[in-house]
C-alpha positions in Angstrom: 28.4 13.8 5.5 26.5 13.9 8.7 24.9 10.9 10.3 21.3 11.6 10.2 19.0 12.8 13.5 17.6 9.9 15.4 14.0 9.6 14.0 11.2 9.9 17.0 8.4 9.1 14.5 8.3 6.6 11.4 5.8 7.2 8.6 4.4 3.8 6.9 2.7 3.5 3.5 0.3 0.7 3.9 -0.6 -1.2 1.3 2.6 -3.0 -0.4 4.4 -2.0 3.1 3.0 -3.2 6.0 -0.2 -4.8 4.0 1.0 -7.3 1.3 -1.6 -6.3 -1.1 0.3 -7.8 -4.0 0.4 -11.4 -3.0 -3.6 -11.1 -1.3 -4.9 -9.7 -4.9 -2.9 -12.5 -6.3 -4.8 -15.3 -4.2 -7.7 -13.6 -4.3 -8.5 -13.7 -7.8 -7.1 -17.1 -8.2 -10.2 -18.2 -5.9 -12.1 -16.3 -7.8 -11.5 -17.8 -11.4 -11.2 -21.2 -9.6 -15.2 -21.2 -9.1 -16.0 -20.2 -12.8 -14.2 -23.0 -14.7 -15.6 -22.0 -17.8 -13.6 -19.1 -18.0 -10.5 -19.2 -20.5 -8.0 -17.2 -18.8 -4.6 -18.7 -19.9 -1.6 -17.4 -18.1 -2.4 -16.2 -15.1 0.5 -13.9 -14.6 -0.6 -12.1 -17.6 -4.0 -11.8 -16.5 -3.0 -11.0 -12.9 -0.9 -8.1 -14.4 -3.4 -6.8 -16.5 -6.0 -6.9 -13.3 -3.5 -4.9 -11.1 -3.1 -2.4 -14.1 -7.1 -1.9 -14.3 -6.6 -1.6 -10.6 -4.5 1.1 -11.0 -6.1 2.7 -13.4 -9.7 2.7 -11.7 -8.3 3.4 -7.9 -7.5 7.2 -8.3 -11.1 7.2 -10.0 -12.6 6.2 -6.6 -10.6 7.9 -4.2 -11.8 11.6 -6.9 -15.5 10.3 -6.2 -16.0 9.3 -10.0 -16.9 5.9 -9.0 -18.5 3.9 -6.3 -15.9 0.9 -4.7 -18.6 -1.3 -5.7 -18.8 0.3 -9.8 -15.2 0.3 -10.3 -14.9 -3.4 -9.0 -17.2 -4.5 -11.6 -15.9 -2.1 -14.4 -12.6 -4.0 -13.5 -13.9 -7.4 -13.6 -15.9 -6.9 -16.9 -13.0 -5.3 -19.0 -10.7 -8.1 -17.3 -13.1 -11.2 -18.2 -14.7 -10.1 -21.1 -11.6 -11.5 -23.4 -12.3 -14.5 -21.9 -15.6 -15.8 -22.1 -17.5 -13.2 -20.0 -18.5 -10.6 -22.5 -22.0 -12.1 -22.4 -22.5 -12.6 -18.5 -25.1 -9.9 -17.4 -24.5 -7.1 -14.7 -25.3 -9.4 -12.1 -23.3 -12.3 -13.0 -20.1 -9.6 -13.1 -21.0 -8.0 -9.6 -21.5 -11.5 -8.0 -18.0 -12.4 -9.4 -16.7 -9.1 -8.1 -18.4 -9.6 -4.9 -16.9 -13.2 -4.5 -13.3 -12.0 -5.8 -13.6 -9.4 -3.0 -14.6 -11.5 -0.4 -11.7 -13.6 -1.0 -9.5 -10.5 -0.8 -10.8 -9.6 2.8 -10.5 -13.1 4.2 -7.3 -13.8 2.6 -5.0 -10.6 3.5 -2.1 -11.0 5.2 0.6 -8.5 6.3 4.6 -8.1 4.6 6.6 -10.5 6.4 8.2 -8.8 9.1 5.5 -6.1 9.5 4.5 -7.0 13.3 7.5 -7.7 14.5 9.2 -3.8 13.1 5.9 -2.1 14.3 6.5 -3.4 17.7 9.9 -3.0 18.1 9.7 0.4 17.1 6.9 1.2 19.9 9.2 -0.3 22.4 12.2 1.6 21.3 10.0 4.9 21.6 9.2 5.8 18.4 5.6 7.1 17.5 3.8 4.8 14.4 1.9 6.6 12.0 0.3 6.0 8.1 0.2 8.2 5.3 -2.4 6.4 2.8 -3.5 7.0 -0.3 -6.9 5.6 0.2 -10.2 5.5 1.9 -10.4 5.7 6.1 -12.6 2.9 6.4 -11.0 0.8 4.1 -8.0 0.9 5.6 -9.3 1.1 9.2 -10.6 -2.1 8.8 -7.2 -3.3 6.8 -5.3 -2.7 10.0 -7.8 -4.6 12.6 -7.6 -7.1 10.0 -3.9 -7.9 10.4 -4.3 -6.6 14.5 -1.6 -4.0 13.3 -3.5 -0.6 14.7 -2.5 -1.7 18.2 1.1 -0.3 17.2 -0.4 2.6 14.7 -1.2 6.4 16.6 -2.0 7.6 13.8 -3.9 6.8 10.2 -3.7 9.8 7.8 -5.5 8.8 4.3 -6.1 11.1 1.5 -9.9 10.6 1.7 -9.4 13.0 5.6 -6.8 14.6 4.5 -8.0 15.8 1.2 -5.2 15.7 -1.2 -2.7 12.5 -1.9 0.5 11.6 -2.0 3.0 12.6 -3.2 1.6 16.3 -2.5 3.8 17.2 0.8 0.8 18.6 2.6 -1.0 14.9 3.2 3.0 14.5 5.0 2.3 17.6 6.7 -0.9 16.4 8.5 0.7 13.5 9.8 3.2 15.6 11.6 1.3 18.0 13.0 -1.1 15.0 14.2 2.1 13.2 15.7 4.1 16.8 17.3 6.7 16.3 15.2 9.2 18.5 12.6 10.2 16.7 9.3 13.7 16.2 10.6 12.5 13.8 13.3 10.7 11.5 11.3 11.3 9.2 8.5 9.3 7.8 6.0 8.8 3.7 4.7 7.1 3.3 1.6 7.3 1.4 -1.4 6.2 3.9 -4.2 8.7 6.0 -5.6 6.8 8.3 -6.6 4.6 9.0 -4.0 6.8 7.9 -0.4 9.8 8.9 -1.6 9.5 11.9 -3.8 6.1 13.2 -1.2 8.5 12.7 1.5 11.3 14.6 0.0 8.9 17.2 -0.8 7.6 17.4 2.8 11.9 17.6 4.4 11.5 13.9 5.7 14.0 11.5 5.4 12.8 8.5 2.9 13.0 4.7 3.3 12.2 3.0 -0.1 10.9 -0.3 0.3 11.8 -1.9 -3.1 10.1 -5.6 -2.6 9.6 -6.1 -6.5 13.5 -5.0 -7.5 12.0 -1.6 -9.6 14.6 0.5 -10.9 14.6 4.4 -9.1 17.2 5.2 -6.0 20.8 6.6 -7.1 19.4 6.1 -10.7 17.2 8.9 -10.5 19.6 11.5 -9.3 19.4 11.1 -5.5 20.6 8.8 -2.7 17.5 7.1 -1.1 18.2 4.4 1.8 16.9 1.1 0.1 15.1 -1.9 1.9 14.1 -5.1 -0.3 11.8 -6.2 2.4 11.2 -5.9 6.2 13.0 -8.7 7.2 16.1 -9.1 9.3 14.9 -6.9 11.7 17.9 -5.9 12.9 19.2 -4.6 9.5 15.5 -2.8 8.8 15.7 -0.7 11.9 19.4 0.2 11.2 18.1 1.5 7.8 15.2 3.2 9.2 17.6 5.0 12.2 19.9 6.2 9.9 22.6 3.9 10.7 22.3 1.4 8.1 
């Protein structure tokens, strides 16, 4: 087999990739239920799973119009709390706990470890930085002046522009006409399966799964997929990302 073609650009998911979205939610809502003591929550992993899964569940709901940011944050909160004390708490008590959990998430995010440090070395080896997104361009304009990582990013491709998500190859085939470039020059780091690896597949670029959580997929579901566990050594990630890993 081949070595693969020098990639000129690299494709980044953002949140769980280059914005550690896991671990801000995480202290986010544990701010959040630390100023309402009279909640019951018991184990917190439990309830942070079940929050991530409303999350889940209510984010494609936004991004299709369905619901304000603002409506499906409280719709989240009040099916989250209500089992544990807040099934009486009026409208505004949820929205001011939604507004407090979200204030907590802005001030407390934080990028993947590693994150700076592979952006730059990547704009000082040549390469042209761009994000495919599943998400809202404001949202994650501000996510990346948050972390001071758009001074490395040329270009931010989010469904909301683009108008259609990931994993449907034409949202990859924005961000390479944006960025001059054919799907052989370009790889793509992600860590959704289904939607950086398989989307990227679909669109002929190369795939980089970022597995930080040890999900199963890779060789297990039929194909050979390069596989990082984080983005850290450096050295190691951009060997991976240039094919030589």
């Amino acid at each position: 087999m081949s070595a693969p073609t020098a990639p000129t650009t690299i494709l980044f998911d953002l949140d769980d990739t280059l914005f550690d979205h896991w671990a801000t939610a995480r202290a986010a809502l544990a701010a959040a239920l630390a100023e309402r003591p009279e909640l019951e929550t018991g184990d917190f992993e439990t309830l942070y799973r079940r929050h991530s899964a409303l999350l889940e569940e209510l984010h494609p709901q936004v991004l299709a119009g369905r619901y304000t940011p603002d409506a499906a944050r409280q719709l989240r909160f009040r099916r989250l709390l209500a089992p544990h004390g807040a099934a009486g708490w009026s409208d505004e008590a949820v929205a001011g706990f939604a507004l407090a959990q979200y204030g907590h998430y802005q001030r407390l995010r934080r990028p993947v470890a590693g994150a700076p440090a592979l952006l730059a070395a990547l704009n000082s080896s040549g390469c042209r930085v761009g994000i495919v997104t599943n998400n809202r361009t404001a949202v994650q304009q501000d996510t990346l002046a948050a972390l001071d990582l758009d001074r490395w990013v040329e270009e931010l491709v989010t469904s909301e522009a683009a108008g259609v998500a990931k994993p449907d190859p034409r949202i990859y085939h924005v961000a390479l006409e944006r960025l001059g470039c054919r799907p052989e020059q370009a790889v793509m780091v992600g860590d959704s399966w289904e939607n950086d690896v398989v989307g990227a597949l679909a669109a002929g670029i190369r795939p980089v799964w970022l597995n930080r959580f040890a999900a199963a997929g890779g060789p297990a579901r039929g194909t050979h997929v390069a596989e990082i566990t984080g983005l850290e050594p450096l050295a190691q990630v951009l060997a991976k990302i240039q094919g030589r890993g």
